[in-house]
TORFIMAR-890856 format. One record per residue: residue in one letter; x, y, z of N, C-alpha, C in turn. Coordinates in steps of 0.02 Angstrom, whole numbers, plus 50000, padded with zeros to 5 digits. Layout:
AXYZXYZXYZ...
This chain:
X496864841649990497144838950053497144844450105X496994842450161496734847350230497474847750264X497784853250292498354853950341498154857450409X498374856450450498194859550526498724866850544X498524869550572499064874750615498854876450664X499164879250700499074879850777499184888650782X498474891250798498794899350846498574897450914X498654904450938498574904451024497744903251017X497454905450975496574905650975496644898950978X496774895350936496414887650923496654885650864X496544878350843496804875350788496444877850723X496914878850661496334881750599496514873750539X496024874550506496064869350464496254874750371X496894871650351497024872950259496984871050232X497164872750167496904867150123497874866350072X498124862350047498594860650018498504859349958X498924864549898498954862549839499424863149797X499554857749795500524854549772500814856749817X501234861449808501644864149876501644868649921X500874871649915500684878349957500194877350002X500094878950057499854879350098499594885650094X498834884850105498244891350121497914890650176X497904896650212497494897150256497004901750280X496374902750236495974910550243495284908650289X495494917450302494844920150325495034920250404X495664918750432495814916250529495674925750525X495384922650591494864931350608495684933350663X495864937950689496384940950707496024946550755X495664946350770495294951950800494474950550803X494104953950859493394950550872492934956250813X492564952450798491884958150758491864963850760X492074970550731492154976650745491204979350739X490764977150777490204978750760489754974050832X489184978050871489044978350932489304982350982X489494978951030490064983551070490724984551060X490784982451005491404982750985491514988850915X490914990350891490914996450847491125004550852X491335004450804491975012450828492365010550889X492645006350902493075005250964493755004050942X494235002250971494774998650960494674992450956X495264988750895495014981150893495284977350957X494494973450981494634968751022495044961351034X495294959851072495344950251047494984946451049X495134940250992494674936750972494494930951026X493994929150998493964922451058494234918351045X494394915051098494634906651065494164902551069X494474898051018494054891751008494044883051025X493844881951020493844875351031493924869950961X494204864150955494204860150917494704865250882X494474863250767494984863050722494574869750697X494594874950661494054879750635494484880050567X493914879250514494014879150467494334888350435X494644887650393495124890950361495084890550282X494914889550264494784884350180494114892650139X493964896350171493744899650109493714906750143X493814914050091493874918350120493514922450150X493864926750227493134929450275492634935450244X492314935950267491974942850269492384950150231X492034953150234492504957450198492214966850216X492884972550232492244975250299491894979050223X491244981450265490904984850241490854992850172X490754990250129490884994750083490524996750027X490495000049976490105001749899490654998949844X490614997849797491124993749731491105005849726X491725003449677491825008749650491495010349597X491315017649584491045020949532491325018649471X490705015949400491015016349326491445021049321X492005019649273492365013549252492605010549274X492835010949354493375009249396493185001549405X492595000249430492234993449446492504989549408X492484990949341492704985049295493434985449307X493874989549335494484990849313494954985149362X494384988149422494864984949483494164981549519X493874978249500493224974449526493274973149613X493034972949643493084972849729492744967349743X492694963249777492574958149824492154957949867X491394957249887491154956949918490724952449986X491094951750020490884944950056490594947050130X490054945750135489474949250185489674943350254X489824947150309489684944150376490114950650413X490014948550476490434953750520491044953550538X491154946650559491914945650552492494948950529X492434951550481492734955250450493674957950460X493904956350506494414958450561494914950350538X494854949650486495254942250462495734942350422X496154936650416496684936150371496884931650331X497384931750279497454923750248498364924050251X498444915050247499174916050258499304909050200X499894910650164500074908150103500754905450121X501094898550116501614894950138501894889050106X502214886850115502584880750078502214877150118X502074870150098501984863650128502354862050180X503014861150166503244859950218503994864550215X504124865750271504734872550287505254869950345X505874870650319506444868950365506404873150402X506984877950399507074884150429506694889950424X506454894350463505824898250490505954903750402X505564905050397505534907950317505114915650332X505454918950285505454928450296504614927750274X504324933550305503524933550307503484941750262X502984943150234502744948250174502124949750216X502034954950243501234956950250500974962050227X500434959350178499884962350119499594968950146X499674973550142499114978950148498774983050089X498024980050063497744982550016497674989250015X497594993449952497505001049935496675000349951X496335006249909495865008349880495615013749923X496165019749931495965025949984495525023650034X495825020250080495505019750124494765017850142X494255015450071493715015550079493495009950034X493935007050014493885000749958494354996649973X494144990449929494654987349947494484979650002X494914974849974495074969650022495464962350003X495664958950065496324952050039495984950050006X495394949049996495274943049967495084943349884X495174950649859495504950949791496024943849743X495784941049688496144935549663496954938249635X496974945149628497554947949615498004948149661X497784946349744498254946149815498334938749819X498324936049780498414928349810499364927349786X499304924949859500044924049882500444917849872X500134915249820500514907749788501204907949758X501194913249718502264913249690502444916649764X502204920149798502874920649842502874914749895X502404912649918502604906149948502794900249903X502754899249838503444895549786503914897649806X504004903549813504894906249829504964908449895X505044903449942505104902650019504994911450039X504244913850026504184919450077503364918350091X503164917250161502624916750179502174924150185X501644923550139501474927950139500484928850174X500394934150196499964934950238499584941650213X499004942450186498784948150189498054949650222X498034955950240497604958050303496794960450262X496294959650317495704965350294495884968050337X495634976050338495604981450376494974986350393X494624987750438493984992350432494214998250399X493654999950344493705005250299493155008050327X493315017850275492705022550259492685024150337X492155025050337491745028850406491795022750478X491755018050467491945013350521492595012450537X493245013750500493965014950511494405018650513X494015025050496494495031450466493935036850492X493355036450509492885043650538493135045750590X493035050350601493525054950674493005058550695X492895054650770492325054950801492615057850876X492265063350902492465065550995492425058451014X491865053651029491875047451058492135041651047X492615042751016492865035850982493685037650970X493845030450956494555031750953494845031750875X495485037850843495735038150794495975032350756X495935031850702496365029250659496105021350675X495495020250662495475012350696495695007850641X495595008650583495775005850520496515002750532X497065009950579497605008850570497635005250634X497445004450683497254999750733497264993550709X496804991850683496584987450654497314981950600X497554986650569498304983050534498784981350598X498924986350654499334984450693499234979950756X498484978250734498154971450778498274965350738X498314963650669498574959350621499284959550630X499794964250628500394962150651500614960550680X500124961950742500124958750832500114952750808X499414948250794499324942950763499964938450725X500344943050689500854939450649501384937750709X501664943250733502504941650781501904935750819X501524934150855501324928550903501274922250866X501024923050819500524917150791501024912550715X501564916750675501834916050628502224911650612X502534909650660502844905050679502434896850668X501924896950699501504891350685501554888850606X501664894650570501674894450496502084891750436X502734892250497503624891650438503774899150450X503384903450458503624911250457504074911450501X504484917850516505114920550558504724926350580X504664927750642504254933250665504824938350672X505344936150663505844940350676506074944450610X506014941650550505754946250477505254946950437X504864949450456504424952450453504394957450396X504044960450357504184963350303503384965250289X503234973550288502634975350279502614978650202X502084976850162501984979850100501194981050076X501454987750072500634990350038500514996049947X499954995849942500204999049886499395004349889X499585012649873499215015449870499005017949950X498365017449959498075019450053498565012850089X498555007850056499085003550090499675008050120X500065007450049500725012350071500625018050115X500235021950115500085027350171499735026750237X499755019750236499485017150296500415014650339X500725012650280501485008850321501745017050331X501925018950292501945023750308502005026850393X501435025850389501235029950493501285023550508X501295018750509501505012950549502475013450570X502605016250511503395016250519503585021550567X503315025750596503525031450646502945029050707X502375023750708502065023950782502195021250815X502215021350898502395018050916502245011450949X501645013250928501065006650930501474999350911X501705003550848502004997250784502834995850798X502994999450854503634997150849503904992250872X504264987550824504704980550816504324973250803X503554976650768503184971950724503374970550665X503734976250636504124974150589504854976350560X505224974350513505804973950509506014977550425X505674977150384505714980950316505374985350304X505144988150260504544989150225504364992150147X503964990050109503844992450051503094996850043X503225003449996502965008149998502745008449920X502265004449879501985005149824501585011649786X501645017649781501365019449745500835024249817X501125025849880500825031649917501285032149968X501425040249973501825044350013501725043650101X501945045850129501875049450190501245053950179X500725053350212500135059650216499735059550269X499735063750309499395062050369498965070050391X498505069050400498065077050407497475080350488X497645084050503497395087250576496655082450579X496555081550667495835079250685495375083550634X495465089350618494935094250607494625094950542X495185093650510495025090950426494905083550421X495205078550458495005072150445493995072750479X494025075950511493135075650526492685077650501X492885082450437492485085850397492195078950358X492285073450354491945071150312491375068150359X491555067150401491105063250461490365069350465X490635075850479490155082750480489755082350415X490185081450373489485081850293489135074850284X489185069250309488795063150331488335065950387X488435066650441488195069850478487375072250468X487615078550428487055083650394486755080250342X486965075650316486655071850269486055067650313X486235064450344486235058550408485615061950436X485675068550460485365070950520485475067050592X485925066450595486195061950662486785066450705X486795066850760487525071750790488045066250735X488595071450755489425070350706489785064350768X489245061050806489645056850848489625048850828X490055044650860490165037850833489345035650866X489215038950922488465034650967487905035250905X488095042950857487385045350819487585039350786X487955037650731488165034950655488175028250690X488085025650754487905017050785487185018050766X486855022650762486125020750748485745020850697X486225022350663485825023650589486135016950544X485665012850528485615007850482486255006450441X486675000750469487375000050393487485002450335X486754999850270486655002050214486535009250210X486205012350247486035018750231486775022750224X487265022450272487705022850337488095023950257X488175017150211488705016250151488315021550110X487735019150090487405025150032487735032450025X487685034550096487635038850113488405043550088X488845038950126489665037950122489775038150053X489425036050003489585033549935489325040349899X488795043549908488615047849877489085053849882X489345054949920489835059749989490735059949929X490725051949932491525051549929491645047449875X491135043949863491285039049794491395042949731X491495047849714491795051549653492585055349661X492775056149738493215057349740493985053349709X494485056449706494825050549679495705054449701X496225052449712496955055349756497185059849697X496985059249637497235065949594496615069749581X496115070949568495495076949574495435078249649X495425074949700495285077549763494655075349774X494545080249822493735079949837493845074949910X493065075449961492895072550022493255065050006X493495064450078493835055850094493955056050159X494475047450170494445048650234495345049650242X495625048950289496315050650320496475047850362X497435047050364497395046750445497815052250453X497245052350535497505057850584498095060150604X498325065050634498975064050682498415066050745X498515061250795498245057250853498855059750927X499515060450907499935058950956499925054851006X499505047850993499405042651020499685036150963X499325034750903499505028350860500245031850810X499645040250772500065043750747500635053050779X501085051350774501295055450835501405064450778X501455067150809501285075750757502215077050745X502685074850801503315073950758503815067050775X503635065750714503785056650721504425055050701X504935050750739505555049650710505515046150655X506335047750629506425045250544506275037050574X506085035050517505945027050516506655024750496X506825018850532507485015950570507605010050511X507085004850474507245001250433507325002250379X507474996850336507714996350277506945000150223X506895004150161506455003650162506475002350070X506145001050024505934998749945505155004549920X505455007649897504745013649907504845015049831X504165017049782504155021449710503425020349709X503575020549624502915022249584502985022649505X502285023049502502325018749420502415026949363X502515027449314502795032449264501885037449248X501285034349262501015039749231500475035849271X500335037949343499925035049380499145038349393X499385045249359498635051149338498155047249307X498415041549259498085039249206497605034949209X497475030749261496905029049299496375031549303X496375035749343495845041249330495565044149289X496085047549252496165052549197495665047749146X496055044949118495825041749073495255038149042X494945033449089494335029249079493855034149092X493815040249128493485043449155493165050149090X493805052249056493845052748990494035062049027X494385063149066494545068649110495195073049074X495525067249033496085069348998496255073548945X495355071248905495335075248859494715079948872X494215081448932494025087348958494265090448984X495135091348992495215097649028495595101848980X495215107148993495565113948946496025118548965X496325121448945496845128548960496565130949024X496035133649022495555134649086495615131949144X495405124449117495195122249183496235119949226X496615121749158497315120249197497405123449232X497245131249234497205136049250497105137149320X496375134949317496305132849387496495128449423X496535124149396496925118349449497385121649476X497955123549432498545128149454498365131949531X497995136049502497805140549569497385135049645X497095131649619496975127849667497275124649712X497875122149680498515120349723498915122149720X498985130449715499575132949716499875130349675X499985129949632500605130049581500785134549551X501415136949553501685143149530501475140249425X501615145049399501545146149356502215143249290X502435145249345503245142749292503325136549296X502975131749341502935123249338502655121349279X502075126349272501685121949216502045124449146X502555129749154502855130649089503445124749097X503595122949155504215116649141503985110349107X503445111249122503035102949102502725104649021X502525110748987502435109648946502905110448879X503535112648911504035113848881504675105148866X504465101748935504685096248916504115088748871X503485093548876502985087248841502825091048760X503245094148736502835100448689502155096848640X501735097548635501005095748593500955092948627X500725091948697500435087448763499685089348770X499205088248787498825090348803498545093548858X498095097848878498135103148962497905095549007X497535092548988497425084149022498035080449050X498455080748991499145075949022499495079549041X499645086849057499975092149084499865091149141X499235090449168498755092249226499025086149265X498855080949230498995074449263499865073049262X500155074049227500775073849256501205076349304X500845082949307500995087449374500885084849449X499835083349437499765078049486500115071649514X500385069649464500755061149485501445063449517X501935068349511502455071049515502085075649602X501765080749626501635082849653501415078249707X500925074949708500755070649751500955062649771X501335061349717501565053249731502355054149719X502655056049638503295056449655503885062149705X503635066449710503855072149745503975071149805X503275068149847503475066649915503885059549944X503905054049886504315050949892505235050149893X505245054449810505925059049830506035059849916X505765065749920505855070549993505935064750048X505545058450025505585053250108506305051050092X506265047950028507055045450018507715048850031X507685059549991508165059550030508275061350104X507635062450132507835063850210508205058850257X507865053150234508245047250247509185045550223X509215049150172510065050250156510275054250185X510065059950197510235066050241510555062350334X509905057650358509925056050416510665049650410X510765046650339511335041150350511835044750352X511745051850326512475054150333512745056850391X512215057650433512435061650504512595053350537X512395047750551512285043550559513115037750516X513315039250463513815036050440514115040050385X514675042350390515245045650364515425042650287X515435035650278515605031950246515345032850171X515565032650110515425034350053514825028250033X514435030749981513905027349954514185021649930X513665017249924513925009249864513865010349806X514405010049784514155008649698514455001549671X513854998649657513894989149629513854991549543X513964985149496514154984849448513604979149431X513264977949496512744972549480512134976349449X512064980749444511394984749413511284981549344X511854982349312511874979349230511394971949221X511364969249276511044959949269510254962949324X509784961349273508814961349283509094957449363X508744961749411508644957149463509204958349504X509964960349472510534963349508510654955449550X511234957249598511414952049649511024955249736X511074950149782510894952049857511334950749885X511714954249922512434952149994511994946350039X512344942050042512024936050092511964939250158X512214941350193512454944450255512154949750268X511634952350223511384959550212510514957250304X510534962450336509884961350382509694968150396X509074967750407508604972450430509074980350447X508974984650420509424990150453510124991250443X510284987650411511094985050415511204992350348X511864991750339512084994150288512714989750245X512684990750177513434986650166514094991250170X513804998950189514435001250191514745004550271X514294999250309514545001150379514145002350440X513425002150416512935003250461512475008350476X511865010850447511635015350489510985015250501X510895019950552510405019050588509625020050564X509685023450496509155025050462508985019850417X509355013550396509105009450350509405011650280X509405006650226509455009350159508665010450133X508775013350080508265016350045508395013549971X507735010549941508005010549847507245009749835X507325013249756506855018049744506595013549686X506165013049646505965009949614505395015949546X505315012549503504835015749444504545009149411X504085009749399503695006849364503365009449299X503845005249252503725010549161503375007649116X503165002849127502874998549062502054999149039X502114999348968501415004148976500544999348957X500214999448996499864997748994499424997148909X499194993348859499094993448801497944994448807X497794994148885497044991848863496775000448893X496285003248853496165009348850496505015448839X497195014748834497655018448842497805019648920X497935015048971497865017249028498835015649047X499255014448973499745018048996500155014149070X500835017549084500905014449157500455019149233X499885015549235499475019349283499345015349349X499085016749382498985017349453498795010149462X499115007049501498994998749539499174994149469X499604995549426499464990949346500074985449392X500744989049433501384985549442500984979149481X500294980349529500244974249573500204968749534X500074965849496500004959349455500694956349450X501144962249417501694960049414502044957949488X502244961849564502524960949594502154954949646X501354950549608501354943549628501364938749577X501554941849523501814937649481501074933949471X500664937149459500104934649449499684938649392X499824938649364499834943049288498874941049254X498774934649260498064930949252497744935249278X497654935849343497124941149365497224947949369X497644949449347497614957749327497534958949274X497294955649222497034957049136496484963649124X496074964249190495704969249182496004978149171X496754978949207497174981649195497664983149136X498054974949119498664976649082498544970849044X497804971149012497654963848961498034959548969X497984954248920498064946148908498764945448895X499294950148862499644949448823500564953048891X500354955648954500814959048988501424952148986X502004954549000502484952248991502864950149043X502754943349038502954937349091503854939149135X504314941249077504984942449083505004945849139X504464953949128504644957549173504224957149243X503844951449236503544949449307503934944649333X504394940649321504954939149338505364941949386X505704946449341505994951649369505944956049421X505214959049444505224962649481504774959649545X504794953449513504164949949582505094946349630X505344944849575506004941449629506444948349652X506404953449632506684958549672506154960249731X505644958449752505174960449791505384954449866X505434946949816505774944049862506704943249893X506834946249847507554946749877507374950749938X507104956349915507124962749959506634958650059X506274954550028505994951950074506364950950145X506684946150083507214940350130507804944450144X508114947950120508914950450128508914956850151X508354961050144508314967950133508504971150062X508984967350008509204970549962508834969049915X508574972649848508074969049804508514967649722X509064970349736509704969449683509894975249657X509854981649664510084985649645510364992249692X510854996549663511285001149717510555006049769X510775005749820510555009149864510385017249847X509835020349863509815026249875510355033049903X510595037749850511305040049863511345047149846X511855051849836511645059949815511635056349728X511895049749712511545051249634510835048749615X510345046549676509915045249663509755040549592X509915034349622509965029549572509015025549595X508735026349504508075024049516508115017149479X507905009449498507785002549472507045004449423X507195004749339506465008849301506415001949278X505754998349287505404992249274505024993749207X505314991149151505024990449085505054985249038X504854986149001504934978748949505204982348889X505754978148847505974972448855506474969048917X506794975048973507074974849005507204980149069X507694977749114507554984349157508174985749175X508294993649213509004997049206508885001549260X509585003649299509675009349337509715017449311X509255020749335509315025649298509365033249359X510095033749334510235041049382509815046949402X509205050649417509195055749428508675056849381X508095053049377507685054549295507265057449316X507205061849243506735067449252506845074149306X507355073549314507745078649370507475086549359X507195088049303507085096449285506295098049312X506085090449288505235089449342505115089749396X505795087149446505845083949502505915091849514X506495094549525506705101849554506115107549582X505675105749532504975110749541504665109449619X504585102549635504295101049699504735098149741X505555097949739505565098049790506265103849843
């Protein structure tokens, strides 16, 4: 059965099944390709008549990831230009205007897209939250840092979809007025700088931070990758050279460059800038509520299928160490708390702690630091932690506090523990997304046939509490640093874990 909606562009045609309403592929922005390539995203045209909506758009331009990964997290490929589109997921029919979720896919910035079967937004629009997730220009067309062209278009590009949402959302059952951004991985480090620009300010009202920090790096290093394309290329390091050189070559090229790189080995990628235009070089604390963590052994992705875990030796720890500075006495903390660990899971635990949990800590407590200058008032401590899922204050909104107000938002922290049974991949990197859409079927390539329904329950309706209320059921971020650890058979608040790991970085 076909449903209508109305944006400012023109009427789109959905499709209805049982009680959800779909609507993919509404373009949100004009063709990032012609005169519109390396630019800022334009607006779209409008249309005339009903435009169909019923299957998903284009998808931007990219390479599938390097074996093993392909199979791991398979990518989506759907060829046209369009690319600048969205899908929006809803109840049939909606009383009162209903809290909106907007999707921002990972895959460092260079992979990746909505129209993944693992993003489909059917349980949360079962449970009155309309959900919407974005494509974004990747790689060298969204993230290259070019003299002629403008920064961060990728991130342009999301805050032209949110534009899209506060105007158009409404048409939907959505509340443009809660709004709620969630990403996981380059996602998350994309909200991230959305939460301090000011591009983005009062598009949205929450936000969730899956599994990537705050990271943002000088014009000068974000261009180095554009310079070794470049020389590859034989083309100047400008957006006019890389308009003339052939799409495919353009990806080859990009792929040979960056497709082995990966956020724990390192190596060439892309970034976003600080711009002091989208991204500013000192950006205020972010003002909303915010739901931010990460999963227990997120090295393991990599590590693992790759078979990296068990090639690295004393040696090569060695160096790593020195490579990123790591004092020496870290890696005696870590092997003193893993004793018969291997220099592989040493290596990688350091990594997951250094680069994902460490700087999350540091966002969370700066953010306590700022409630306390901001509100005097002692922390919450609820008794609801004990019950999966906890309780939500009805009365709880955007920014609010329950213990009086402040201006920085609450903070609650999350872990993701449950361990993956297929390769040994353990609780690793992107395994929680299945669970927090409660869509467990299409993430088998991850966390096999057998992952556990209970705790997708659980943490997909704390995703929507948190939606709708700001609260996701458990005590707020506090000096005891209370973490919500997502495991099976059940899940629990846990004070301060791993605190002797934590101390090293921060």
């Amino acid at each position: 059965m076909d449903i209508i909606a109305a944006t400012r562009h023109g009427k789109v045609r959905g499709r209805v099944d049982g009680s959800i309403a779909s609507y993919l592929g509404i373009p949100y922005a004009a063709a990032p390709f012609g005169a519109h390539r390396f630019r800022a995203p334009a607006p779209v045209e409008p249309w005339e008549g009903i435009r169909d909506a019923l299957e998903f758009g284009p998808t931007a331009p990219q390479r599938p990831y390097r074996p093993p990964l392909d199979q791991l997290i398979p990518d989506v490929d759907i060829p046209g230009e369009e690319c600048l589109n969205l899908n929006v997921w809803a109840p049939r029919t909606v009383g009162a205007p209903l809290p909106v979720l907007v999707w921002i896919h990972g895959g460092s910035l260079r992979n990746g897209s909505a129209a993944m079967p693992l993003y489909d937004g059917r349980a949360f629009a079962r449970d009155g939250v309309v959900l919407v997730s974005i494509n974004y220009r990747l790689g060298v067309e969204g993230f290259g840092v070019f003299p002629d062209a403008p920064d961060n278009r990728g991130l342009l590009d999301q805050i032209a979809a949110l534009t899209w949402v506060r105007d158009n959302i409404a048409g939907f059952g959505g509340d443009p007025g809660s709004v709620t951004v969630c990403g996981e991985s380059a996602g998350a480090i994309s909200i991230a700088a959305l939460l301090t620009s000011p591009r983005a300010a009062g598009l949205f009202h929450r936000a969730i931070l899956q599994s990537g920090p705050p990271h943002t790096v000088t014009r000068d290093k974000g261009a180095r990758t554009v310079r070794a394309m470049a020389k590859a290329l034989r083309v100047p390091a400008t957006a006019e050279g890389f308009a003339g050189v052939d799409r495919e070559r353009l990806l080859d090229v990009q792929d040979e460059l960056v497709g082995r790189a990966d956020p724990v080995s390192g190596g060439p990628g892309f970034h976003i800038v600080v711009d002091d235009d989208v991204v500013p070089a000192d950006p205020p604390p972010p003002s909303v509520d915010l739901l931010l963590g990460c999963n227990r052994e997120e090295y393991r992705l990599w590590f693992v299928p790759s078979g990296a875990v068990e090639r690295v030796s004393r040696l090569t720890l060695r160096l790593a160490l020195l490579k990123f500075r790591i004092p020496g006495r870290v890696a005696r903390l870590y092997r003193a708390g893993r004793p018969g660990a291997k220099p592989g899971v040493i290596l990688g635990e350091m990594a997951t702690d250094l680069l994902l949990r460490g700087p999350l800590n540091r966002l969370a407590d700066s953010r306590l630091a700022d409630s306390r200058t901001a509100d005097s008032q002692p922390a919450d401590s609820r008794t609801a932690d004990s019950q999966p899922g906890g309780s939500r204050t009805a009365n709880s909104q955007p920014g609010s506090s329950r213990t009086g107000g402040s201006r920085t938002g609450r903070t609650f922290f999350y872990e993701f523990a449950w361990r993956s049974p297929v390769l040994g991949l353990g609780a690793c990197h992107a395994l929680e997304i299945g669970f927090v859409f409660d869509n467990l079927r299409h993430g088998e390539a991850l966390s096999g046939p057998d992952a556990p329904q209970p705790l997708a329950d659980v943490m997909h309706r704390a995703w929507v509490d948190f939606t709708t209320s700001g609260d996701p059921g458990w005590t707020a971020w506090d000096t005891r640093r209370p973490v919500r650890v997502f495991d099976h058979p059940g899940t629990s608040t846990v004070l301060a874990p791993r605190q002797e790991d934590l101390r090293a970085w921060l």
